[in-house]
N, C-alpha and C positions, 0 to 999 in steps of 0.2 A: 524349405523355408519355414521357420514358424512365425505366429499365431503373436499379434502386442496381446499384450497382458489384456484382461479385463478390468474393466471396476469391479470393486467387494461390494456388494450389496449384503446392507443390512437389514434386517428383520426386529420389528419394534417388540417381537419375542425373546430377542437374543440377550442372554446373561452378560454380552461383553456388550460396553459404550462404546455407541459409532464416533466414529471423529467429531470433533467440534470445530469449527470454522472459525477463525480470531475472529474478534470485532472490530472492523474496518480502522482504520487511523482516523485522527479527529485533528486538526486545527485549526490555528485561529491568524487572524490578520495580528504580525507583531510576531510572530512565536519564532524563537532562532531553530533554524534545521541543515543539517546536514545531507548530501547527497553525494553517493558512492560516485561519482563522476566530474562533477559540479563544484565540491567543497560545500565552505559553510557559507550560508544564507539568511534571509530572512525571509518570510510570509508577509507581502502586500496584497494580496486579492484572492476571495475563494469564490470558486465556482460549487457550487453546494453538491456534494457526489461526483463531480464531472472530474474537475483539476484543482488544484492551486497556481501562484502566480509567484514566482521564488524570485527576490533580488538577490545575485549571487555576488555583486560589487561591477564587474566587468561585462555578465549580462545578465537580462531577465530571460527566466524559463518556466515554461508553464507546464508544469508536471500532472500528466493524467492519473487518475485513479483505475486499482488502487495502492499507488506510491510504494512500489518495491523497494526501489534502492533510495527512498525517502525517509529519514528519522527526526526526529523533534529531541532538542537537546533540554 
């Protein structure tokens, strides 16, 4: 059997730059969005970090964070 991979651990010595982490998605109540699943939508309610609140026409879905298959058009 082998062994999952490890994490790379970086050292704040190291010549090469560790990954950098996006910075989270941002919306806003009103904003049109798309969802790989869902179609297109809009933003009626945020939960601040937690979720949004997406009318998609046929229903509402409340997308947790932090919104993979979720885009802002």
């Amino acid at each position: 059997m082998t062994k999952p991979a490890a994490s790379k651990r970086y050292l704040p010595t190291s010549p090469f730059k560790a990954p950098v982490a996006p910075p989270p998605k941002q919306f806003a109540v009103g904003d049109q969005v798309t969802h790989d699943m869902y179609g297109l939508g809009r933003v009626i309610g945020i939960e601040e970090g937690i979720a949004v609140l997406v009318d998609f026409g046929s229903a509402q879905q409340r997308i947790l964070s932090p919104y993979p298959k979720l885009t802002k058009l």
